[in-house]
N, C-alpha and C positions, 0 to 999 in steps of 0.2 A: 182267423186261424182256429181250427177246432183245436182245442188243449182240450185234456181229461176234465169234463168240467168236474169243480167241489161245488154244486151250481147250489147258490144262494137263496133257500126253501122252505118251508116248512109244511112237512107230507100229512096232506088231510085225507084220511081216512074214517069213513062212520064208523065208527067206535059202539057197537051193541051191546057189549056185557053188562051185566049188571050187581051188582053186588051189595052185601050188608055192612061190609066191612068201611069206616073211617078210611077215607082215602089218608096218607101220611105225606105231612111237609115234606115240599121238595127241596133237594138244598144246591146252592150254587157254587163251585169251589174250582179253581186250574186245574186243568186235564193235565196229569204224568205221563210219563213213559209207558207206566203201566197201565194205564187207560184206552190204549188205542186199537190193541183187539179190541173191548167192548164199542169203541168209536166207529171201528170198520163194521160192527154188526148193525148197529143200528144206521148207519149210511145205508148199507146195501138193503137194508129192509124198507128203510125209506123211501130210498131209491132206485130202488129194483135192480142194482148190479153191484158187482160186487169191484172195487176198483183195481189193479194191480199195484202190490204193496210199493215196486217198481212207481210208478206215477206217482203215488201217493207220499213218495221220499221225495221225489223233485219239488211238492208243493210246501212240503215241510218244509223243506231248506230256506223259504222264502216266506217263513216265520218269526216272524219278534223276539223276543222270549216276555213269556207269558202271553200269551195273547192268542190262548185256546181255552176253552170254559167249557166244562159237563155241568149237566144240570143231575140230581141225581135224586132216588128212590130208594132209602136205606143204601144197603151198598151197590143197589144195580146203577150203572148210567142208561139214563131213558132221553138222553139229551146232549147235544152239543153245538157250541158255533167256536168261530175264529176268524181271524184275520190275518193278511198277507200284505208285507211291506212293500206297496206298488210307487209307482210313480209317475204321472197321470199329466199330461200337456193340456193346456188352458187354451183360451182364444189371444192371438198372441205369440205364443208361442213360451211363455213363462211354464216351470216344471212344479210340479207342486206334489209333494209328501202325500198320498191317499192309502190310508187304510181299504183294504180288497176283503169285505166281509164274504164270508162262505162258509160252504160246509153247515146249514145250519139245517138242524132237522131234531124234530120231538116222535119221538114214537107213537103211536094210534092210541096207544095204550094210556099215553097221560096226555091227554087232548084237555084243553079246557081248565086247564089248574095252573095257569100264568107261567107256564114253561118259558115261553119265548120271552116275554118280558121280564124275568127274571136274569134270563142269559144279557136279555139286551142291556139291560141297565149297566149291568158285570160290565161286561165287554167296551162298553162306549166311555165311561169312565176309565180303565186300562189304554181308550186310542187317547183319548183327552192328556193322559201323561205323558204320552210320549216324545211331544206332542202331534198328533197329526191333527192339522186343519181342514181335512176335508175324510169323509168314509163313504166306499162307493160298494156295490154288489147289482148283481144279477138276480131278477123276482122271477123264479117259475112260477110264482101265482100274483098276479098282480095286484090283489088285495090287501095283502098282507102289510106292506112295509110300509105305503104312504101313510098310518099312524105315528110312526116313529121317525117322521119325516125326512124321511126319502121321498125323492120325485123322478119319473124317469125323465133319463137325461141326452138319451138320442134316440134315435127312431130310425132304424132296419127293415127296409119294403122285401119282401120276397119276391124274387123276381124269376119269370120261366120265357126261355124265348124260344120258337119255332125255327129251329137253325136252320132248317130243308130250306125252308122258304124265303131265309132273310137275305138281302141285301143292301150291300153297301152303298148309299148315295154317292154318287159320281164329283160330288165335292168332296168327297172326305179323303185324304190322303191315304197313303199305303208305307207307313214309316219303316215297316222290316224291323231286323236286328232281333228277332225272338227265336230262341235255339228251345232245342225237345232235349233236358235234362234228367239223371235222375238226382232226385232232389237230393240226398242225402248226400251225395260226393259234393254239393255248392252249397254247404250250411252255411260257411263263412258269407257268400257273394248275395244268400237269400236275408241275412241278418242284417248287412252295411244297406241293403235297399230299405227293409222294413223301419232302422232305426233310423235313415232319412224322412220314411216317411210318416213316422209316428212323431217325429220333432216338430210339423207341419199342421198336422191335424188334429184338433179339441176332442178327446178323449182315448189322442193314443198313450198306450202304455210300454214304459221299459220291458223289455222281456231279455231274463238273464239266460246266459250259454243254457244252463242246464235245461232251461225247459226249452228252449231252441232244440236240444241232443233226445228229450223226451218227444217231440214232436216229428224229427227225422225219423225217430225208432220205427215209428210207423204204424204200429202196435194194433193185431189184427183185432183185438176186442176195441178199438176204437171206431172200427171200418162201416160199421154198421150195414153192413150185406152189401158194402161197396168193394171195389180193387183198393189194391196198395195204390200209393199215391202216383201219379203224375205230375209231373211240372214244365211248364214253359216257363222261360228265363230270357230275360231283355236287360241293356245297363240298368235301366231305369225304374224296372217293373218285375211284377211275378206272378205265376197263378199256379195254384194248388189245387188239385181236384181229383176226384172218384169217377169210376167208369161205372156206373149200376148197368148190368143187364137184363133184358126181360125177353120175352120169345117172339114181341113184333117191332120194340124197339129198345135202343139204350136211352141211358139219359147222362150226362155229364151234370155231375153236383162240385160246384168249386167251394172251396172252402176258404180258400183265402184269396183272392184277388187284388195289389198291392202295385200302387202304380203312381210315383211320384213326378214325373210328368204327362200331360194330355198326351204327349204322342206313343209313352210308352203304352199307357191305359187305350189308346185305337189300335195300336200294334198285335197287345195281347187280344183285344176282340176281334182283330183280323183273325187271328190264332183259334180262336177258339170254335168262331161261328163256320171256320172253312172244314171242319174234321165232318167228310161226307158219308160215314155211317156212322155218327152220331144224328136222335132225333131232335131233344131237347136239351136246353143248358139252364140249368138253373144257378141262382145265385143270390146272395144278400149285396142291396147297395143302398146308399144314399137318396132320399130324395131328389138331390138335385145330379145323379148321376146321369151321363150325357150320353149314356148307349140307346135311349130312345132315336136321338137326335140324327144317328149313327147311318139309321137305315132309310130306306125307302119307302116301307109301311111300319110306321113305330106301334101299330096295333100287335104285331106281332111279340112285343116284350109285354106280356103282363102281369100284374102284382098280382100277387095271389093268396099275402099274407104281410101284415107289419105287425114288427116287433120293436118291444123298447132299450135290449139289452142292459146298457149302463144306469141305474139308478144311482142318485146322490144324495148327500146329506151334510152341509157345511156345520164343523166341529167349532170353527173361528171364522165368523162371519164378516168382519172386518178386513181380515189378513185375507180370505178367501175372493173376497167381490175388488178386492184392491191388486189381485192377482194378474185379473186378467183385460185384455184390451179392451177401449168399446168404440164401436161408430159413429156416434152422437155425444154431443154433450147431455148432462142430467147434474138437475139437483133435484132432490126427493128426500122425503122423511118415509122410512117405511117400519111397520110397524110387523115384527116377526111374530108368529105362534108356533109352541110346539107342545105340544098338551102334554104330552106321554114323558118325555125324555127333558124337556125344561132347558133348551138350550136357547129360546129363541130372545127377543129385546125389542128394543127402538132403537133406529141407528140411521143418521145424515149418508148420504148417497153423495157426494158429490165427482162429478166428470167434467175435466175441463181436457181438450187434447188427446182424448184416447185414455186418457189416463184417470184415478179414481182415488180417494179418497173417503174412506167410510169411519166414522167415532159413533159411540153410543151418544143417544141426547133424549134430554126431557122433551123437546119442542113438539107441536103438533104433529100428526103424522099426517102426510095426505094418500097412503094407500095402505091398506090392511091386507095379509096375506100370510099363509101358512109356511113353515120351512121349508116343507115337501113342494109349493111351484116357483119360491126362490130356486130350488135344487134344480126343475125343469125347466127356468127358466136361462140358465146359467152359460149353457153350452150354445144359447142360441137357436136349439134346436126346435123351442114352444113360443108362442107369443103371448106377451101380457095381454095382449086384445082378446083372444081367447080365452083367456081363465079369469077376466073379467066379466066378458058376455056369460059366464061358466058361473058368477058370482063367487069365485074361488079368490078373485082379484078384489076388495071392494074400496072404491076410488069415486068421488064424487065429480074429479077432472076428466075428462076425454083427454085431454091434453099432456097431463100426465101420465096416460094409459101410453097415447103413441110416443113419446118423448120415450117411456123404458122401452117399446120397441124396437126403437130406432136405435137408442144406446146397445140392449144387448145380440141386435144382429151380427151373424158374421158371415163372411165372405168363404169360409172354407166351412163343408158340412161338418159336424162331430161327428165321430166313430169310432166306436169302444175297441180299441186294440186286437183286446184278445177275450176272450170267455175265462173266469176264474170261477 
């Protein structure tokens, strides 16, 4: 679902001036009331829009108390982050407390003088009280966070299909039941689907009425040179999407596509691939999503772009990896790093049943790795074998490598909710 992202940043710009002058200590202190003009300037500088004050109340409300930080320059703010009281489904299906980092952005202007780390330190001590065991965000630059160990923690293929030319394989059923609504008179019947199916799936998140009422709004500066919304509606399912037009073809961009059972999710792409002056559909899905499987030439769906959306960052690593289901039995010693923020340990792994157990322990470790691919490792979405081969994993066992594989597989893809 496109929300107003506060998309979780920090805006690099080459910075040229030059100057004689002592740059002056920056200081870190909670953003007020009266902070938040300067807060809206330097977003929209940041990030090149300016948001509506409208949006930007909705995301407040789904604020902490304290749990927004300037970073500052005398008395300018040349800086800010924050976080957002979410609540994030594991593998499992267990609910778990996540801090939703966002909103973070340093001005061009003081690049390079420990802005961010200043804020982060602030800020991650404030989730730590509260407590939340787990802090997730969205990286528009992906460089940036896995210092501070974050890892990303599911994986978004872009996808575009040839609608003119697609067809339905002659096994695939024809389920029906998808009506043409407008979306905002079924906020209620769009909410009870979504919050079915974010109970289900590793990285759905609560989304409260208000930003539900912000999302109906519809809000043209969110449209991005697309129509107001459309929706199909099914019991079970739902799609959201933009009509782009151009002067030889349209394109249909869906924004949210929400389908908690296989027949609603065939029903909606029946829906969607039949609208015959549309050319193309595009969409974000899962790796293991089944609209390839759908058609008759599956070359016709192709990726065109992956993203990682949800990165993570476990605050309580014990309570965190004890959270969620696993496939395989494991016992392991792993040995955590986190260079920057000092959160990481040694800590016994142990899965008997699906189920886990972790304590800090002196004992030998038999795999060494960083916070940040515990984080990608977590939703199932990355494989130890990978960030092994990657030497990001280092283990002297094969055996241990596929043993955590096995253990943190899972059967339902992750997929980040919503965008914060």
């Amino acid at each position: 679902m496109q929300f107003a992202h506060l998309c979780a940043t920090v805006w690099i710009v080459a910075d040229t001036s030059h100057t004689s002058q002592t740059p002056t200590e920056l200081t870190v202190r909670s953003a007020g009331e009266a902070d938040w003009p300067a807060m809206a300037l330097v977003g929209a500088t940041c990030f090149g829009v300016w948001q509506p004050p409208e949006a930007v109340d909705v995301w407040r409300s789904m604020m902490p108390p304290d749990s927004a930080v300037v970073v500052c320059d005398g008395p300018d703010v040349v800086g800010m982050a924050l976080f957002l009281d979410l609540q994030v489904t594991v593998p499992g299906g267990a609910l778990l407390p996540m801090a939703g980092v966002s909103w973070v952005a340093v001005l061009p202007t003081h690049r390079r003088r420990g802005a961010l780390r200043k804020m982060f330190e602030e800020l991650h001590v404030r989730m730590a009280a509260k407590p939340y065991p787990l802090a997730g965000l969205e990286a528009s630059e992906a460089g940036i966070y896995g210092r501070f160990g974050y890892g990303p923690a599911t994986v978004l293929h872009r996808r575009s299909i040839d609608r003119r030319a697609a067809v339905f394989h002659r096994d695939v059923p024809d389920p029906g039941g998808v009506r043409v609504v407008r979306a905002a008179e079924h906020g209620d019947h769009l909410e009870e689907i979504y919050e079915r199916w974010r109970l289900q799936t590793p990285g759905g998140l609560h989304s409260p009425r208000a930003l539900w009422d912000e999302v109906l709004a519809d809000r043209e500066a969110f449209r991005g040179g697309g129509s107001a919304y459309f929706c199909l509606l099914h019991a079970d399912g739902f799609a959201l999407y933009r009509v782009h037009s151009g002067e030889e073809k349209s394109t249909v961009e869906i924004t949210k596509l929400t389908a908690v059972t296989p027949q609603a999710h065939i029903a909606l792409w029946r829906a969607l691939l039949g609208m015959d002056l549309m050319a193309t559909v595009n969409v974000g899905a899962t790796h293991g999503d089944v609209l390839p499987y759908l058609l008759t030439d599956h070359r016709l769906v192709r990726t065109t772009g992956v993203d990682d959306a949800l990165w993570l960052r476990m605050l309580d690593i014990p309570a965190v990896l004890q959270a969620r289901s696993y496939s395989a039995d494991l016992s392991v010693v792993l040995d955590v790093s986190d260079g920057v923020l000092g959160g990481g340990g040694r800590f016994a792994l142990d899965v008997s049943g699906g189920r886990a157990r972790c304590v800090p322990t002196d004992a030998a470790a038999d795999a060494h790795l960083d916070l940040s691919v515990l984080g990608s490792l977590y939703l199932g979405a990355h494989r130890a074998a990978a960030f092994a081969r990657a030497e990001r994993l280092r283990c002297r066992d094969s055996a241990v490598v596929a043993a955590l594989d096995a253990a943190f597989a899972t059967d339902v893809p992750a997929e980040l909710g919503f965008g914060f």
